[in-house]
Residue, then its C-alpha position, 0 to 999 in steps of 0.5 A: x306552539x303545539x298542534x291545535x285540538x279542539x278545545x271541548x276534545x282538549x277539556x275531556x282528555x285534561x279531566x281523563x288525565x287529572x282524573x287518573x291521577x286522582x285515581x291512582x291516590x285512591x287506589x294506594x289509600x284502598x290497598x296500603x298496610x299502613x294507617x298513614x297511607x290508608x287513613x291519613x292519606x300521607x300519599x301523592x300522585x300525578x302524572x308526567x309527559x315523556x320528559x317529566x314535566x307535570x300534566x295532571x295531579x290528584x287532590x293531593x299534597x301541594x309539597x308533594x306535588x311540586x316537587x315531584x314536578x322535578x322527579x322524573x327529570x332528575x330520574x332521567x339524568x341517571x337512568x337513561x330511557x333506554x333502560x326502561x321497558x315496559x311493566x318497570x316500575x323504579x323506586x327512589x328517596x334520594x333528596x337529590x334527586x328531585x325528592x324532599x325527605x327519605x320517608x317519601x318514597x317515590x314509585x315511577x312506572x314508565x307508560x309505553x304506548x306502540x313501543x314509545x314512552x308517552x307518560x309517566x306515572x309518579x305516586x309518592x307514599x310517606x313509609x312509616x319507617x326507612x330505617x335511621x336511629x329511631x323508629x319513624x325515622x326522624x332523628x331529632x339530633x341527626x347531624x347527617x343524612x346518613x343517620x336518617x335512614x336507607x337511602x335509595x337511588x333509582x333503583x328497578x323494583x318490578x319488572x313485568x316479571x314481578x318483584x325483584x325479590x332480592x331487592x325487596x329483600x335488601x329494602x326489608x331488612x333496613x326498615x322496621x315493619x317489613x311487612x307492612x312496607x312491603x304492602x306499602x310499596x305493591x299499593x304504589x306499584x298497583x297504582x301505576x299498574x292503574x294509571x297505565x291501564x287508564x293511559x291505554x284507554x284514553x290513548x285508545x278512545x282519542x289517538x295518540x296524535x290527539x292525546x300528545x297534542x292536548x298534553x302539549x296545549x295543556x302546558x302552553x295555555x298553563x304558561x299563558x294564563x300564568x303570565x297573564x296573571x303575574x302581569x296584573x301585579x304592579x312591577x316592583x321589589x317586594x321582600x318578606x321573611x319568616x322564622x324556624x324556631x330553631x335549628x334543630x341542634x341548640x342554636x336560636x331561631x333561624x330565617x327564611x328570607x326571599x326577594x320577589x322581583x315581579x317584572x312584566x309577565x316573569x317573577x324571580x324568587x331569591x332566597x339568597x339571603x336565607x341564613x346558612x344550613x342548620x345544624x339539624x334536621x330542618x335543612x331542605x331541597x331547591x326543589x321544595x323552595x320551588x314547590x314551596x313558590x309554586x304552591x303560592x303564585x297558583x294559590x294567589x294568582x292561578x287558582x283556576x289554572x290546570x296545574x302542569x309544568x306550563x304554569x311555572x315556565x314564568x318563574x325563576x327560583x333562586x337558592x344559595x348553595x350552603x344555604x338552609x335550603x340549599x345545604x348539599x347532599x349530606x345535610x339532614x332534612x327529614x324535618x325541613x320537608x314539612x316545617x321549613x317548606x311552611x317557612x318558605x311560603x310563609x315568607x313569601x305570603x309575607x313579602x306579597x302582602x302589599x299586592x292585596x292583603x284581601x287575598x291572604x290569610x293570617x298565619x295558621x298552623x304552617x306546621x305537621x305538628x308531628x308526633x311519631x309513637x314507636x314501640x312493638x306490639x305484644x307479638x313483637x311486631x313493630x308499630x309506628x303511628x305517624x299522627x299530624x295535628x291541625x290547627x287553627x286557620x288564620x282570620x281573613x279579611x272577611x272572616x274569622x278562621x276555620x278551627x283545626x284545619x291544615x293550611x298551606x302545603x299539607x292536606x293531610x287527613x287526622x287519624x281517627x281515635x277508633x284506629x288509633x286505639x285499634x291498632x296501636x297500643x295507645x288511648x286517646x283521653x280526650x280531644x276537643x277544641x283548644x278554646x280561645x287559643x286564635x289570636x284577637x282582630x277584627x276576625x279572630x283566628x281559628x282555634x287549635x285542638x287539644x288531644x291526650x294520648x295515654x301509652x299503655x305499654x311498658x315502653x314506647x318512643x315518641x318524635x316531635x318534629x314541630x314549629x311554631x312553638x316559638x315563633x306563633x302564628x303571625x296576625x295580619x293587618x294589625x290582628x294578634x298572633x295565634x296561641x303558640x304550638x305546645x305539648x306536655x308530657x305527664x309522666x305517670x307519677x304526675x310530674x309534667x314538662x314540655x316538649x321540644x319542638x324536635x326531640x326524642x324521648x322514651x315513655x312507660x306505661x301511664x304517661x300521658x302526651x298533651x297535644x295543644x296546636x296553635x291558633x289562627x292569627x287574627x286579622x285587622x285591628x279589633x273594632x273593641x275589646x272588653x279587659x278580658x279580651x285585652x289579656x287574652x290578646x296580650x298572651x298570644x305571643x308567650x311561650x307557655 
């Protein structure tokens, strides 16, 4: 057990802390080049002890948060601390090392205090582009991790020096829009400036022997309540699945499948029945499976409990080497980031159903819904916009879905017409509600959104990398499945045709992308319904 604080010493020293670390989001959102970062906020933040298990997070990305829980650790391993010294700050992408994808980009800050490491400072920001074949970096066909873009081990990019201006060099020349990435990476660099300014204060108001003993109750107390709740859950075996709609290189769908054995105050989450690794790029890491679990036992369980590496002692996660989301180093994942992660808890949401549907919500827009526009400007600068599209929320026990929102591990704010139409060479035609498109029940779905992008240059790129185009958003309790994930390419002589989920295209000027995001599955049988209704709810499962 840890050394006793006093717990109203221990309550401001734990919002002293979270508070930083929501900070340091802020201060990367205020000082990024980037729209993604600075109006889509596509960014984390959080704080580790000296062994890098989380402490503190910002109001941030749940993906993100979970694994950079591993982060530091896995940093640890290869970079001894006798490396680091005071005013580093070291950069890295590998998903083997504690990461996810190569666009997000994580910068670590070691924080020294009286000559000792006491914490670190972890900020992840999504870069626009990290290289590979396509700009945006996200290679529909890709078949390795190499084709995905720059891979970057811990690598020290600031020392209290400054910039290490041959490395920045190095990382500039891999990537396209080397000026705005590098504005992007001194956001994530001031931001762990910031974090470590915020340390020293409350280090300074409170006493090192304080501040380390509420780090170590903040975890204890975590891991008490964590145990607490998993004890309220009948003992017992439950299993659940879910589908990707492909694997990214031709083949059908492909499932996610976990066994959740819930014993005494511990679960055990095995995913060693998930199909084998994909031949595309919806692969992912152990440390998003964990993620992935750890964001629904503390959504379903702990909603109150300080997120730290505390609460998740309880849990043990299992992943099959070879496995989709255990593929090895080599395999691409720049897509099973945030598709698959979605697939992982959606599956597990499943296989908790029988412990109290009430706390569930139907299936929802458990996708980015990903379209990347790349192309260069008149000046012949790059430009990459990077837009996520919400859906419509599934429907709960006691109300229906909220439209056009992100559910599960995504937080990602929209970037605004105005922007868009300011900074790239785009117009946005329209955007309204996809009416009707939430599935039928006793409380429906919420509703998808319908947006045009017209390009107005004579070439330009465009990503999907989607889900639930195939597979809708599932209704519970007897509800109708959500209108599947559609979008349409207009050409400019008006021939149209439908986008793949994962595809690379090219665009002239006139064509016209048609974004439809899905609707919220509906929740209970539907108490009566007209023969209009009856058609509606019967379309919900097509592939249009």
């Amino acid at each position: 057990m840890s050394a006793r604080v006093d717990p109203v010493t221990l309550e401001i020293v734990r919002h002293a802390l979270t508070a930083t670390a929501e900070e340091m989001s802020l201060v990367v959102m205020r000082s990024a080049r980037s729209p993604l970062l600075r109006e889509a906020g596509d960014l984390s933040s959080a704080l580790t002890d000296a062994d890098g298990h989380l402490i503190a997070q910002g109001r941030d990305i749940p993906m993100h948060m979970g694994v950079m829980s591993f982060t530091v650790r896995e940093f640890l391993k290869r970079v001894p601390r006798e490396r680091l010294a005071p005013g580093d700050t070291w950069f890295l992408n590998l998903p083997e090392v504690g990461g996810n994808h190569l666009p997000d980009v994580k910068a670590i800050r070691p924080i020294f205090v009286q000559g000792e490491i006491v914490l670190f400072a972890v900020n992840l920001a999504h870069w626009a582009d990290i290289g590979g074949a396509v700009p945006g970096s996200y290679v529909a066909n890709a078949t390795d991790a190499w084709q995905e873009g720059l891979r970057i081990p811990p690598f020290r990019l600031f020392t209290a020096a400054g910039p290490d201006r041959e490395k920045l060099d190095m990382i500039s020349a891999n990537v396209r829009g080397s000026e705005e990435r590098e504005g992007d990476i001194l956001a994530q660099v001031a931001a762990g400036r910031f974090a470590e300014i915020q340390v020293h204060q409350i280090v300074a108001e409170h006493g090192m022997s304080t501040v380390m003993a509420a780090i170590a109750t903040i975890n204890d107390r975590a891991e008490a309540q964590m145990r607490e709740a998993l004890a309220a859950i009948p003992d017992g075996v439950y299993t659940g699945e879910d589908w990707l709609d492909d694997d990214a290189g031709g083949g059908g769908p492909v499932a996610v499948r976990v066994r959740v054995t819930v014993a005494g105050n511990r679960a055990r989450f095995d995913f060693s029945d998930t199909d084998d690794a994909a031949r595309g790029p919806v692969n992912t890491t152990p440390f998003i499976a964990a993620a992935s679990v750890f964001y629904v036992v503390k959504a379903l369980f702990g909603t109150d409990i300080q997120p730290s590496g505390g609460c998740y002692r309880p849990l043990e996660i299992v992943t099959r080497p070879g496995s989709l989301l255990d593929p090895g180093p080599e395999s691409p994942v720049v897509g099973g980031n945030h598709e698959t992660s979605q697939r992982i808890a959606d599956a597990v949401f499943r296989a908790l159903e029988a412990t109290g549907p009430e706390r569930l919500s139907a299936g929802g827009p458990t996708t980015s819904g990903l379209l990347l526009f790349g192309g260069r400007r008149a000046d012949g600068t790059w430009t990459t916009l990077y837009e996520v599209h919400g859906g419509g929320e599934g429907a709960r026990h006691d109300r229906d879905g909220t439209p056009v929102v992100r559910v599960h591990m995504s937080n990602v704010m929209n970037t605004p017409a105005e922007v868009v139409e300011a900074e790239f060479p785009i117009r946005i035609e329209c955007q309204r509600l996809r009416q009707e498109s939430g599935g039928a029940g006793r409380h429906r779905g919420g509703d998808g959104l319908y947006r045009e992008y017209r390009v107005l240059t004579d070439e330009m790129s465009v990503t999907s990398m989607f889900e639930r185009r195939i597979v809708p958003p599932y209704g519970l309790q007897g509800g109708d499945s959500g209108a599947p994930f559609r979008v349409t390419i207009v050409r400019a002589d008006g021939t149209r045709s439908d986008m793949p989920g994962k595809a690379n295209l090219r665009l002239g000027r006139d064509d016209v992308v048609i974004v439809e995001s899905c609707g919220g599955g509906g929740y209970g049988q539907p108490e009566t319904q007209g023969p209009d209704e009856l058609i509606h709810s019967a379309d919900k499962g097509r592939v249009q």
